[in-house]
C-alpha positions as CSV (number, residue, x, y, z in Angstrom):
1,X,39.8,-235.6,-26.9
2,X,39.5,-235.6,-23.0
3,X,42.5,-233.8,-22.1
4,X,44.9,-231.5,-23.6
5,X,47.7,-229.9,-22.0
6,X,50.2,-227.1,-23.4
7,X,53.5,-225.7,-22.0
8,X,56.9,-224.3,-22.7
9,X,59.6,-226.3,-21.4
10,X,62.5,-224.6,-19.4
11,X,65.8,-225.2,-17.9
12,X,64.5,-224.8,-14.9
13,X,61.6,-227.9,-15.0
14,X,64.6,-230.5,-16.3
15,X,66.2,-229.4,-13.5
16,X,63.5,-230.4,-11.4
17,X,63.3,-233.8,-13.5
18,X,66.7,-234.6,-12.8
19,X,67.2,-233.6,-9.6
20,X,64.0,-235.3,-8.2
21,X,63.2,-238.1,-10.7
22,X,66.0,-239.0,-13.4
23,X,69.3,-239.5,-11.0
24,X,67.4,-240.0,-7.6
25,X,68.6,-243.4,-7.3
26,X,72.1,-243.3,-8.5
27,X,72.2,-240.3,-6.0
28,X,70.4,-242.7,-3.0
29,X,72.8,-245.5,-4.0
30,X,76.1,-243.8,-3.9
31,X,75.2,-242.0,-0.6
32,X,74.6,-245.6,0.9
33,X,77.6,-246.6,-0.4
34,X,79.9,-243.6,0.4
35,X,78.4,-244.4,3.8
36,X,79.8,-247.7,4.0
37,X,83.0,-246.9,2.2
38,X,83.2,-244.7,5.5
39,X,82.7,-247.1,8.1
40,X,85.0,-249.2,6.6
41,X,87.7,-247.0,6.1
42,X,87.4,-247.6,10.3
43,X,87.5,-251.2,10.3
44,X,90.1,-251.5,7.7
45,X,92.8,-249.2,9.9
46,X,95.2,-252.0,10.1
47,X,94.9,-253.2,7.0
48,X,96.6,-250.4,4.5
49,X,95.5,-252.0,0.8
50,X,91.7,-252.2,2.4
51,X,91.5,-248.9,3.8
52,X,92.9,-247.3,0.1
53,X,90.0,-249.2,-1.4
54,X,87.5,-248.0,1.0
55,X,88.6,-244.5,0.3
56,X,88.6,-245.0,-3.3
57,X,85.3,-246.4,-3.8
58,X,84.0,-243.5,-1.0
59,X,85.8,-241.3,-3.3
60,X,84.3,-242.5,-6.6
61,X,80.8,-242.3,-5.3
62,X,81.6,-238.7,-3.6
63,X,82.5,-237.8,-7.2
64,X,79.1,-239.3,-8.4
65,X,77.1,-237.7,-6.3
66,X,78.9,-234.2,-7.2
67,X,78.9,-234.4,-11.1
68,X,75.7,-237.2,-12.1
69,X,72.6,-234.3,-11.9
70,X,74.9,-231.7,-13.6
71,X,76.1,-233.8,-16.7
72,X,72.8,-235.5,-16.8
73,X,70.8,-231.5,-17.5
74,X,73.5,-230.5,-20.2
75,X,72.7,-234.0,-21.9
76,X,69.6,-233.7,-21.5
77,X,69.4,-230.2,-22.6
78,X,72.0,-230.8,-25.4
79,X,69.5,-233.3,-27.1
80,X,66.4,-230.9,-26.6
81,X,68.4,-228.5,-28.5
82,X,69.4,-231.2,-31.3
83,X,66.2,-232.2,-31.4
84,X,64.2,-228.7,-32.1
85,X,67.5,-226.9,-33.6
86,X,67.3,-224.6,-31.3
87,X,64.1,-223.9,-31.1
88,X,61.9,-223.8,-27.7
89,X,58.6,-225.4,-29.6
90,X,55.4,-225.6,-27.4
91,X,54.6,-228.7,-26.1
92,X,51.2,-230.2,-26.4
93,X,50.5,-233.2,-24.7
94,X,46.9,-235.1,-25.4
95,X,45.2,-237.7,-23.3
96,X,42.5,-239.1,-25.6
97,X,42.8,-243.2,-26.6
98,X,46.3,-243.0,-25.7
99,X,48.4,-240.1,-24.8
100,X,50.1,-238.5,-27.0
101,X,52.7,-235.7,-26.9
102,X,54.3,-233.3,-29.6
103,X,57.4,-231.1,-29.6
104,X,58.0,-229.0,-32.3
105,X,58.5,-231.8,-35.4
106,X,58.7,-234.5,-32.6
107,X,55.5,-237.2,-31.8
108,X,55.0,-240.1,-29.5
109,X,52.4,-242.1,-28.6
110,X,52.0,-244.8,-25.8
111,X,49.2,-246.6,-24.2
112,X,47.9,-245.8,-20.6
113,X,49.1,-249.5,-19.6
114,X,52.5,-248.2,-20.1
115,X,52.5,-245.6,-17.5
116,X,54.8,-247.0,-14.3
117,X,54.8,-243.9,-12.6
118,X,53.1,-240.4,-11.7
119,X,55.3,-237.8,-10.2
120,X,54.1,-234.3,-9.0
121,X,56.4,-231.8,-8.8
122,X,56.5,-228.4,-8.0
123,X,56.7,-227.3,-11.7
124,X,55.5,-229.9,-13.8
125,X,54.8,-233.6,-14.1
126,X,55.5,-237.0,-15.3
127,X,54.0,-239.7,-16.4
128,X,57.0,-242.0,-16.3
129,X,56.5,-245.4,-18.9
130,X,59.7,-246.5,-18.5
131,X,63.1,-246.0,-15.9
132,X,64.1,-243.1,-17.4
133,X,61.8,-241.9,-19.8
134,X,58.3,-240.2,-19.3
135,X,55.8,-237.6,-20.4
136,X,55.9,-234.1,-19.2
137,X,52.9,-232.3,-18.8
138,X,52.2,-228.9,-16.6
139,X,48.9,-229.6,-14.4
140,X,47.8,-226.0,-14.6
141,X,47.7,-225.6,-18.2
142,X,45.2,-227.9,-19.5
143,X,43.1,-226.4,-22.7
144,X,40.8,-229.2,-22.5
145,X,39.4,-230.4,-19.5
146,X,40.2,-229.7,-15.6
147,X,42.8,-230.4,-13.6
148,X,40.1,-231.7,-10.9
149,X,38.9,-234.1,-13.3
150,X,42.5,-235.3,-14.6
151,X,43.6,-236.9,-11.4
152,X,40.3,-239.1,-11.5
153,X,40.8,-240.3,-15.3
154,X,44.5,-240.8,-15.5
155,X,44.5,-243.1,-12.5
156,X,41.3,-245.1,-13.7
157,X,43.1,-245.2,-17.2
158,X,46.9,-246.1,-16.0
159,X,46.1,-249.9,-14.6
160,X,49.7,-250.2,-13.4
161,X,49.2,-246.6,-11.5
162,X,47.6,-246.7,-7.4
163,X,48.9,-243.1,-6.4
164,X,50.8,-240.0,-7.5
165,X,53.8,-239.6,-6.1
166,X,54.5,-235.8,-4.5
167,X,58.6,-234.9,-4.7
């Protein structure tokens, strides 16, 4: 084993996930088109049926932006607690052959190649192997090896990988 890694998840890291990682683009989208919805709404001023549309639309993506992060934490919170019955199990996440990480009664496995993207946050971070799913870990809680050394390895490992990305 070349790595392990072991944590507690909290609220306050999935926060962090979904604020910064999970919804960042629906977020980035809607504000580009509640932008546009805007500028219409001053193009349209003649026109009564176009200028309700651009305010509707505006409004739907308004309502986006408000609600997606929120409802997004309690699902993803919701299954956490499904998942462990209510349990808060240690994580333990090892970088060996593949990585591996287990939760409580929960295990998966996937191959360096599969890693898309490496986010640093302030509190934890992800190795992301697919849009929305990725592999916690906490960079100052390694039990075996450094945290010096793990930048080196995981990008030599992850092919697909050419940076870390700091949110």
């Amino acid at each position: 084993m070349k790595f392990e890694n072991r944590y507690y998840v909290d609220k306050k890291m999935y926060e962090e996930y979904v604020s910064k990682v999970a919804t960042r683009k629906i977020i980035v989208s809607c504000v580009i088109i509640l932008i546009i919805s805007i500028i219409l709404l001053f193009i349209f001023k003649a026109d009564s049926f176009k200028m309700t549309m651009s305010l509707a639309v505006g409004i739907l993506a308004l309502g986006i932006i408000i609600f997606i992060q929120p409802i997004y934490l309690k699902e993803l919170l919701n299954l956490d607690f499904k998942l462990h019955n209510g349990e808060h199990p240690e994580t333990v996440v090892t970088f060996d052959d593949k990585i591996t990480l287990k939760e409580g009664n929960q295990q998966i496995s996937i191959e360096y190649v599969q890693i898309k993207k490496y986010y640093r946050l302030k509190r934890s971070s992800i190795l992301m192997f697919s849009e929305q799913n990725g592999i916690m870990f906490v960079e100052d809680n390694f039990t075996i090896g450094k945290k010096e050394d793990f930048e080196k390895f995981i990008l030599e490992q992850c092919n697909n990988l050419d940076k870390i990305i700091e949110r």
